[in-house]
C-alpha positions in Angstrom: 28.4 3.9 -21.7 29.7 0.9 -19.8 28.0 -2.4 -20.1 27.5 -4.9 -17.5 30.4 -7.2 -16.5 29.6 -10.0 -14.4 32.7 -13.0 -12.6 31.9 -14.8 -15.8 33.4 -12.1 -17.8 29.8 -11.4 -19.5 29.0 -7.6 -20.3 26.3 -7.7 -22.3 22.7 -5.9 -21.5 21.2 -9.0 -20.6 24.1 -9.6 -18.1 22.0 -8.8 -15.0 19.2 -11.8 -16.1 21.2 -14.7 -14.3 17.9 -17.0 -14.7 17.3 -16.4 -18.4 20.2 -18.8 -19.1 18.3 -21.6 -18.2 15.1 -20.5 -20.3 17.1 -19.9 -23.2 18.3 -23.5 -23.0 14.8 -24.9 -22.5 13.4 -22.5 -25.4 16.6 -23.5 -28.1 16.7 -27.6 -26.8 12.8 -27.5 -27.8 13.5 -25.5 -30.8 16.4 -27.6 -32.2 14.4 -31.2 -31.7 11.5 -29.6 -33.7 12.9 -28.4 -36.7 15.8 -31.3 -36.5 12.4 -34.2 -36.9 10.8 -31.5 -39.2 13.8 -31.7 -41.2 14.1 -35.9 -40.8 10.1 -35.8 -41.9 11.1 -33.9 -44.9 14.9 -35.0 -46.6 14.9 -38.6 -44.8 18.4 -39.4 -42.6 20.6 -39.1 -45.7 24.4 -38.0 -45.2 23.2 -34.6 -44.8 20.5 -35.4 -42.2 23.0 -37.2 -40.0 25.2 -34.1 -40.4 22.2 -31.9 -39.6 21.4 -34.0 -36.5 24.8 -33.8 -35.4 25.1 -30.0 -36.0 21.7 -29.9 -34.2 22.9 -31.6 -31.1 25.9 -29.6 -30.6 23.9 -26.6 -31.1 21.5 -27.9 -28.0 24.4 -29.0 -26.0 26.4 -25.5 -26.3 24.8 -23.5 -24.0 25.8 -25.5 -21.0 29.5 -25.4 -22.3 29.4 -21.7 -21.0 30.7 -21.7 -17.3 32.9 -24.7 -17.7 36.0 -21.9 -17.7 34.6 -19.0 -15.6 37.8 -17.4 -14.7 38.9 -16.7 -18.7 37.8 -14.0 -19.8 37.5 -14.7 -23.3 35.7 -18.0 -23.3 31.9 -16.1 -23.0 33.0 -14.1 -26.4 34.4 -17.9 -28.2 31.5 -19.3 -26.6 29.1 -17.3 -28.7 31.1 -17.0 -32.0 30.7 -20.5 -32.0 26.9 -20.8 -31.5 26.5 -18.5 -34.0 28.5 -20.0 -36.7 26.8 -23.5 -36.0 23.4 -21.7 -36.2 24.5 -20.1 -39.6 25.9 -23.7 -40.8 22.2 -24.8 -39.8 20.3 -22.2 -41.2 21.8 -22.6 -44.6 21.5 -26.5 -44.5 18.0 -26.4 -43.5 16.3 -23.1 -43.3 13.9 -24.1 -40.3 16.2 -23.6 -38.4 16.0 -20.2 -38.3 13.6 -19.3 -35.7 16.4 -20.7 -33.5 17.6 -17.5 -34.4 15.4 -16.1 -31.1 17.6 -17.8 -28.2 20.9 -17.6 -30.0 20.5 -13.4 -31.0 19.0 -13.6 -26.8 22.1 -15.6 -25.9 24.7 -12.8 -28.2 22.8 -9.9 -26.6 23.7 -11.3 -22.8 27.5 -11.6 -23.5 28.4 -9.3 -26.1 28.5 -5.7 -25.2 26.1 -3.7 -27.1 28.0 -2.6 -30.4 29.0 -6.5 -31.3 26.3 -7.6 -30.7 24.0 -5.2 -32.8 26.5 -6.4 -35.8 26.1 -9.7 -34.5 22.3 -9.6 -34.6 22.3 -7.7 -37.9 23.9 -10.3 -39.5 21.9 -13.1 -38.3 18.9 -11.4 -39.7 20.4 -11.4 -43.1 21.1 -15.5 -42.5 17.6 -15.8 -41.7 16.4 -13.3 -44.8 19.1 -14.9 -47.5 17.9 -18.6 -46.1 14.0 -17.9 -46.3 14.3 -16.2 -49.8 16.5 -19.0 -51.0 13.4 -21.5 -50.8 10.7 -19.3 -51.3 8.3 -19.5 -54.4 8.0 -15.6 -55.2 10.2 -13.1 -54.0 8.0 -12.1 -50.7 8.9 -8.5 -48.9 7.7 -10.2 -45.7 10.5 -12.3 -45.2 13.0 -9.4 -45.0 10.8 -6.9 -43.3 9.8 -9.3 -40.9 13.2 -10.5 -39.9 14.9 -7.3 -40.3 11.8 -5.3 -37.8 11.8 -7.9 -35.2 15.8 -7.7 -34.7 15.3 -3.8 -34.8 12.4 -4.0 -32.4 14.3 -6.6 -29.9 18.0 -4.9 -30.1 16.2 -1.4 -29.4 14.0 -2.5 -26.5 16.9 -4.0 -24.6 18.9 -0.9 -25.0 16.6 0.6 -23.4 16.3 -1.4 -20.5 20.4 -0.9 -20.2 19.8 2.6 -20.1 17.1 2.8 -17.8 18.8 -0.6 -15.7 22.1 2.1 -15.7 20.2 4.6 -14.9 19.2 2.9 -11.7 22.5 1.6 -11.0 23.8 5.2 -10.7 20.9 6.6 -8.6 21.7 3.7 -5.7 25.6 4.6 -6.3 24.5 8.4 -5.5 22.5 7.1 -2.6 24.8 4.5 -1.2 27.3 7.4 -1.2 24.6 10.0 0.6 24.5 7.3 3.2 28.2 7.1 3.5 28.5 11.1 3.6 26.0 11.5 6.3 27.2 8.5 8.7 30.8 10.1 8.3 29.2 13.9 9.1 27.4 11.7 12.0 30.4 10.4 13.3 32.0 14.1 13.0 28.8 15.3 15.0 29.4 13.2 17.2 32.7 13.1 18.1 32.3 16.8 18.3 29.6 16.9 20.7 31.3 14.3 22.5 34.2 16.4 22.5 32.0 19.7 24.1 30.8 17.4 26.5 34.4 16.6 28.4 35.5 20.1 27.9 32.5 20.9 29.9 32.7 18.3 32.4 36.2 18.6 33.1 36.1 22.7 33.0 33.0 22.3 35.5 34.6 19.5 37.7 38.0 19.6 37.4 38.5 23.2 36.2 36.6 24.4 39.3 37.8 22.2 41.2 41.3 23.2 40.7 40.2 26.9 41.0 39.0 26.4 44.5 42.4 24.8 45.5 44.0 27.6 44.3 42.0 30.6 45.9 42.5 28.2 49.1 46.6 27.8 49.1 46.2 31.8 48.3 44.5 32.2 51.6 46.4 29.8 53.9 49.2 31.7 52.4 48.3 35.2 53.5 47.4 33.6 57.0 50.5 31.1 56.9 51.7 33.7 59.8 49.4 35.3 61.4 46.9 32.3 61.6 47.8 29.3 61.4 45.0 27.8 62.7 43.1 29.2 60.1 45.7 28.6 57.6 45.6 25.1 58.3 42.0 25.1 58.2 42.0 26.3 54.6 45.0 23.8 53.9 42.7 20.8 54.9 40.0 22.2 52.6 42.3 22.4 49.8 43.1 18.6 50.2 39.6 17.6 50.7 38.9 20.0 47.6 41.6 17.7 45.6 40.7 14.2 47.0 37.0 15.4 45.8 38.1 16.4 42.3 40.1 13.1 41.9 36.8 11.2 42.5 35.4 13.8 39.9 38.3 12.9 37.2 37.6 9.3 37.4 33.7 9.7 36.8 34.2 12.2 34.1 36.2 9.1 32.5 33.8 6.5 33.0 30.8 9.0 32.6 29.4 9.0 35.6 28.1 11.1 38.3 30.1 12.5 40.7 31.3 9.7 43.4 29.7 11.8 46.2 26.0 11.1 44.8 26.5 7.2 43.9 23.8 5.9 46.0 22.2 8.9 46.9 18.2 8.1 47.9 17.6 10.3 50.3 19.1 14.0 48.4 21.3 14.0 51.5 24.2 13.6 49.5 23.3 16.0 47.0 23.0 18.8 49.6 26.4 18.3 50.7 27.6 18.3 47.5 26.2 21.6 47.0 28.0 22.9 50.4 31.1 21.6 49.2 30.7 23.4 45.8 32.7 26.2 46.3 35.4 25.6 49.3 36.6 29.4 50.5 33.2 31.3 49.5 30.5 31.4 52.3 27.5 30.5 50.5 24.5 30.1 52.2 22.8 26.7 51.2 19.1 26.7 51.6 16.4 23.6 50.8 12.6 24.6 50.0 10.2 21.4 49.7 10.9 17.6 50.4 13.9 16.6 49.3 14.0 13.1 47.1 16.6 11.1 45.1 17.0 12.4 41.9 18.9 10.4 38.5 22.8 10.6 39.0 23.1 12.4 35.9 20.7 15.3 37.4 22.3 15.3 40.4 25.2 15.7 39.0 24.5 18.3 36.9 22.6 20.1 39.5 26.2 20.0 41.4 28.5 20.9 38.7 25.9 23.9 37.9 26.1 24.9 41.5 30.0 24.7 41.3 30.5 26.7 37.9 28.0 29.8 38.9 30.1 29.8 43.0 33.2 30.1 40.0 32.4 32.5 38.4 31.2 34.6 41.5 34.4 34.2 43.1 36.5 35.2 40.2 34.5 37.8 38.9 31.4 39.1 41.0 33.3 40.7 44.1 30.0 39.7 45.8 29.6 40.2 49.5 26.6 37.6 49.9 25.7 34.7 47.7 22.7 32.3 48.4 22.6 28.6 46.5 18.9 27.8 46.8 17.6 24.1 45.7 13.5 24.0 45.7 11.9 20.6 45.2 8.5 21.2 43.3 5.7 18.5 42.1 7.2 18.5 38.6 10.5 20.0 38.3 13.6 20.8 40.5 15.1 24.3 40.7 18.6 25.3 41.6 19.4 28.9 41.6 22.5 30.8 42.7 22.5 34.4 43.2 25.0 37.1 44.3 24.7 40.7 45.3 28.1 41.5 43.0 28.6 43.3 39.9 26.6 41.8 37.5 26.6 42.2 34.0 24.7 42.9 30.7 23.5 39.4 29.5 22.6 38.9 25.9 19.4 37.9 25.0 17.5 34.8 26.1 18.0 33.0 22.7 21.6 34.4 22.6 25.1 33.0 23.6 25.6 33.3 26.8 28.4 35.1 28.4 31.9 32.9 29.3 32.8 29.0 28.9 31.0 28.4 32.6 27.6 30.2 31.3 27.8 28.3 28.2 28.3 24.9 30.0 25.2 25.6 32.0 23.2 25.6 29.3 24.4 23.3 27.3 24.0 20.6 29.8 20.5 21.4 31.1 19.2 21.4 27.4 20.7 17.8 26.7 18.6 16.8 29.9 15.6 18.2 28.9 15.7 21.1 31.5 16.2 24.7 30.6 19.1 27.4 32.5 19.0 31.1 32.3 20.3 33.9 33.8 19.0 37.1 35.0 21.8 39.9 35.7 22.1 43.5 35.2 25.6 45.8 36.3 25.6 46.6 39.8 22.6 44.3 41.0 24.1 41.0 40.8 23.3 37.9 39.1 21.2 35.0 39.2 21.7 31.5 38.1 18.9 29.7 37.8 18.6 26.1 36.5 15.5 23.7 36.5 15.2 19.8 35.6 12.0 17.8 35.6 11.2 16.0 38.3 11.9 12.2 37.5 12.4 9.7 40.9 15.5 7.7 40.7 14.5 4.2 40.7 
């Protein structure tokens, strides 16, 4: 199991405590001065007092010797041989000194990793049995059983509080990478939907667009001859058509609405739009209710609905009529385009719907809170429909 490793190059269980350095110098400095003038009171200042005293000082002034070399890794573990050997030197001089045996077994068990400094600890508890026997009157079974269980008892309580302090650790490590995993799934989600969203654009734009163009070069074509008038009509058309989906491109880039509908209060623009959807089909365009500026981005798609369904009746309905109809109610605004043509068997209402076009519709009315369906069976044409709330531009 690993053991906690801070820039100091501590690892022991106690590493995390960064504020019980500073009690464990309060708690051994106050420990140290009392049993140093106990010991004075008792022996006098002979040779061996001034040595004690000494010993005692340097005991009290090694804790703050710790982070004088932070960036060695071995000074924490010389750092704490040597408080233990001056404790021991203590101990056996003067046996008081023993219950300073608290801070410095604290002290081992915050830089020594745990199997150190259990030895460590084991045999400071024999230092403080051998030196409390040594003056006792009788032999006393206290004085080993109560060093020895208090050393058990402390050494076993802080390895639990590793384990449960790991424990922890690993349980923000599993969440921290849950986090990660989901924001990168986001940012897949994202970019995919993102992605969606330009292929339908630019297949309902730009796609259509270029459709239209075609169908019309077709048919000035066929007339090139015989008409020209009306081959040069459908020629002017196609270039209009072209000029139109260039605007388109460049709002598709910057997200936009199509340039037509920028500044669109009156729904003026928007009908236009809707006449222009489909150069080369004649699509009767019809207006129920008042009309009134919508958003840009319903607009918009209102527009490139209107343009996809007019595809996909020229390419595949061999319609002879086909009716765009745009109603303006209280709460919501309904487009629907329908054709007398072939038709078709749709899936059901929850179901895909059929081709990239259909698909698109959808799509884009749901991420504006609106709803598209289709209604369509073979030989009775289809209908389009698609409805937005009713939301003012401002």
């Amino acid at each position: 199991m690993a053991a906690h490793t801070d820039r100091h190059g501590v690892r022991g269980i106690l590493a995390p405590a960064a504020a019980l350095d500073r009690w464990l110098q309060v708690v051994l400095v106050a420990l140290v001065a009392t049993c140093a003038v106990r010991y004075v009171d008792r022996h006098g200042l002979g040779a061996t007092g001034v040595l004690v005293l000494l010993g005692a000082a340097v005991l009290a002034l090694a804790y703050a010797t710790r982070t004088l070399l932070p960036g060695r890794t071995w000074w924490p573990t010389a750092w704490v041989a040597g408080m233990v050997v001056i404790w021991t030197a203590l101990t056996v001089a003067a046996p008081s000194f023993a219950w300073c045996a608290v801070p410095v077994a604290f002290a081992v068990l915050r830089v020594l990793p745990f199997a150190w400094a259990t030895a460590t600890v084991v045999l400071m508890t024999l230092v403080v049995t051998g030196s409390w026997w040594r003056i006792a009157d009788a032999p006393d079974p206290t004085l080993v059983a109560g060093p020895v269980g208090i050393a058990l008892v402390t050494v076993i309580a802080y390895r639990t509080l590793e384990r449960e302090s790991q424990a922890r650790q690993r349980l923000l490590d599993d969440l921290t990478d849950a986090q990660a995993d989901l924001a990168e799934e986001q940012h897949r989600s994202g970019a995919l939907a993102e992605r969606t969203r330009l292929s339908r654009e630019i297949h309902d734009s730009v796609g259509q667009g270029l459709s239209s163009i075609n169908l019309l070069l077709q048919a000035a074509e066929q007339a090139w001859d015989s008409n020209p008038a009306t081959a040069r009509e459908h020629v002017n058309t196609a270039a209009a058509t072209a000029r139109d989906g260039l605007d388109e491109v460049r709002g598709v880039v910057r997200d936009l609405a199509p340039a037509e509908l920028a500044g669109d209060t009156s729904g003026a623009a928007l009908l236009d739009a809707l006449r222009r959807a489909a150069p080369g089909l004649d699509a009767e365009v019809r207006v129920h209710g008042a009309p009134v500026a919508l958003r840009p981005e319903i607009a918009a798609a209102l527009v490139r609905t209107a343009r996809g369904a007019l595809a996909n009746v020229a390419e595949h309905a061999d319609a002879t009529r086909v009716a765009v109809t745009l109603t303006y109610h209280d709460d919501e605004v309904l487009l629907d385009v329908r054709d007398d043509g072939r038709g078709f068997q749709p899936g059901p209402p929850s179901g895909p719907l059929r081709g990239r076009g259909l698909r698109g519709i959808r799509d884009r009315a749901e991420q504006l809170g609106g709803r598209a369906d289709v209604e369509s069976a073979v030989g009775e044409g289809t209908t389009v429909s698609v409805r937005f709330p009713l939301e003012v531009a401002r």
